[in-house]
N, C-alpha and C positions, 0 to 999 in steps of 0.2 A: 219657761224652759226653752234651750234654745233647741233647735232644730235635729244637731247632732247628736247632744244629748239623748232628746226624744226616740229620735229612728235606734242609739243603743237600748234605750230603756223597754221600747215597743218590740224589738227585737226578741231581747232577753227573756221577755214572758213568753213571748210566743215559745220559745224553746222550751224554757222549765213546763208550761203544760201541756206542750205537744210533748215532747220525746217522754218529757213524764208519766205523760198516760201510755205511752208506751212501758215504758218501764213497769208499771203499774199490772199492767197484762201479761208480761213474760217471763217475768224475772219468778224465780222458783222465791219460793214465802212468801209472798206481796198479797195483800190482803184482795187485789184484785187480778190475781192471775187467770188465765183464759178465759181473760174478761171477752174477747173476741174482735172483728171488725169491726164491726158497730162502734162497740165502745170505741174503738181506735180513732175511727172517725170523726165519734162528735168531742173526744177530746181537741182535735185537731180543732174543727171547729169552734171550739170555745178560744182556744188558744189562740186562734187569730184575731174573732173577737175582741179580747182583754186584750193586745197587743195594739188592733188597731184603735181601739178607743182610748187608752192612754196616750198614744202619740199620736192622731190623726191633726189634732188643734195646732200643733207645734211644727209636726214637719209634712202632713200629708200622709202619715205612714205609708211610705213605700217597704220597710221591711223586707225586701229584696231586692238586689240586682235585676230581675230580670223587668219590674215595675219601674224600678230607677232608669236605665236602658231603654224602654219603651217610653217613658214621658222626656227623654232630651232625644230622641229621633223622632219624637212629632213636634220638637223645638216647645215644648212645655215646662221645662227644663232645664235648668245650666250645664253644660258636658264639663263647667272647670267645678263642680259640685258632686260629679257624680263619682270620683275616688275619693272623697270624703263621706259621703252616705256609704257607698260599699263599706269602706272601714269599719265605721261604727255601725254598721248591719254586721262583720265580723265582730266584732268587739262583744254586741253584745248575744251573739250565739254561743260564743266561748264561756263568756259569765252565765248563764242561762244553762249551757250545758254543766258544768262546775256545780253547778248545786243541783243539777238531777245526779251528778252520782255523787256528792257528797250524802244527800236524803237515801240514794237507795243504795250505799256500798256494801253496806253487807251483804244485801240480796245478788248483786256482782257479783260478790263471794261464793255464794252457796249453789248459784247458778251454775251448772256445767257446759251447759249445752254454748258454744262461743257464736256460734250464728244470731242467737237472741240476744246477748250480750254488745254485740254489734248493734244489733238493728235499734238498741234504744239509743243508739247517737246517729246513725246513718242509715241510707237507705240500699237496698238490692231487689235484683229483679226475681219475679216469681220462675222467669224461664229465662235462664243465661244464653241472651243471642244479641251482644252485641249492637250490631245497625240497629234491629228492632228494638232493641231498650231505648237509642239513641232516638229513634222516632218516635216513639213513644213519649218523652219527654219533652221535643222540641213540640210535637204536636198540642199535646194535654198542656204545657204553660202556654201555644196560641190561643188554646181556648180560655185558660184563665185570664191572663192579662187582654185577652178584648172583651170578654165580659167586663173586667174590673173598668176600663175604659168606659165602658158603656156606664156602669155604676156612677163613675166621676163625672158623668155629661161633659159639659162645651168648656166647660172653667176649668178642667184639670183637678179639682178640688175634692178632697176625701175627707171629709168634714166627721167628727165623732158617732154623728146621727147616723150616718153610713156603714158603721162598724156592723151592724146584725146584716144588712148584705152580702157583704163581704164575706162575714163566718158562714154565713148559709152557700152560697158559691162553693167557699173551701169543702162543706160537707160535701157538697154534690159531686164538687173535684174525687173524693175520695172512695163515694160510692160507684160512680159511676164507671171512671178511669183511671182510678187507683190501686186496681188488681195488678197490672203488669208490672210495674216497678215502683209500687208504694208511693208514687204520686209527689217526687220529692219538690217541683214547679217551681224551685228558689236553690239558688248555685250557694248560698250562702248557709241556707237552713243545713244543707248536705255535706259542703267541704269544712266549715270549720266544727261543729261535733266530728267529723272525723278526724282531723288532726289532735283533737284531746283525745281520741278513742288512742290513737298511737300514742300518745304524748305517755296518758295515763299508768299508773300501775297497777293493773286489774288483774288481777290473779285469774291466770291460765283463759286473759282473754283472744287469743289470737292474732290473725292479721287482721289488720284495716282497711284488706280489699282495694289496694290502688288501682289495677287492673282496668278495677270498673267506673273509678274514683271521677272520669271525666264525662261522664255521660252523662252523671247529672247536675253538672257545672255547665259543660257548652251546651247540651241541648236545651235545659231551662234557656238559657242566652240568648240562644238562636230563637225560640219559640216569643219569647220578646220582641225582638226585634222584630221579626214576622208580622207580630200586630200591630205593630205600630206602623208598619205597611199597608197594610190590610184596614185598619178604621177609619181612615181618613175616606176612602172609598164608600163605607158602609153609614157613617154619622151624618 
């Protein structure tokens, strides 16, 4: 499998079982409705798991921009690779998103409420405040991507064997500092499900929250790039 491929296909799961288990918990009918955080969490969990173990052999699963970012500013990296991985980290959030509501359209349907409707493609904050979402994001992905660092030691390498690491991080990401703004720590898991949320025709689903739409695109980014600052000092 080459590499591209891999980061869409590692992508793509990560989506259908992360927002899926969203879905799962919100959506009115859903056989797992107010499943609650918990469940939310270790679906995330799993989801990253099966993402990163499908693609870790092939391309390293980065699965986000702000991993991708963070290994070509510690020169680990090719920076003429890194709008090709972004890509197909788009690519395959879109596909991934596309069959979480394909699977749950009806429950779309029946759903009224549009704030949960949203939230099974995208992310928002528990307290709408701007700076402080924005810190919150840059901060919570420094902590993720220098753990993951730490995870991949001196070789850069995320090897399949790594994948239950990785998903156990993501849990903790989620219990711990994933109350303020749902913990979205990837510009790509967040901006492209939003753009299908707009794209889509979901009955009497709302907006798609542009407002807040950058906050957790640049601050994942920033929060990146921060560790990759920051590790060299600490390894």
């Amino acid at each position: 499998m080459s590499p591209h491929l891999a980061e869409v296909i590692g992508t793509a799961l990560v989506i259908i079982f992360g927002n899926g288990v969203v879905a799962n918990t919100l959506l009115k009918g859903s056989k797992g409705q107010n499943g609650g955080w918990i469940v939310i969490t270790l679906g995330w969990c799993m989801a990253v798991f099966v993402g990163v173990y499908a693609s870790a052999d092939a391309s390293g699963a980065h699965l986000n921009p702000a991993v991708t970012l963070a290994l070509a500013a510690l020169g680990k990296f090719e920076w003429a690779q890194v709008p090709v991985y972004v890509a197909a980290q788009f690519a395959g959030a879109v596909i991934g998103q596309l069959l979480v509501w394909i699977i749950y359209r009806q429950h779309f349907d029946l759903t009224e409420e549009t704030g949960l409707k949203r939230a099974c493609f995208c992310t928002e904050p528990a307290i709408r405040h701007l700076p402080s979402n924005f810190l919150t994001e840059t901060l919570a992905t420094f902590v993720f991507v220098l753990s993951i660092l730490f995870i991949q030691g001196p070789d850069a390498s995320l090897g399949s064997l790594k994948a239950l690491p990785v998903a156990l991080l993501v849990l903790a990401m989620g219990l711990s500092l994933g109350g303020p703004t749902g913990y979205a720590i990837n510009p790509i898991r967040d901006l492209a499900p939003r753009i299908v949320h707009a794209i889509l025709p979901i009955r009497g689903k709302g907006g798609s929250d542009w407002a807040y739409a950058w906050v957790p695109v640049l601050g994942p980014a920033l929060g990146g790039i921060l560790a990759a600052m920051v590790y060299p000092w600490l390894s």
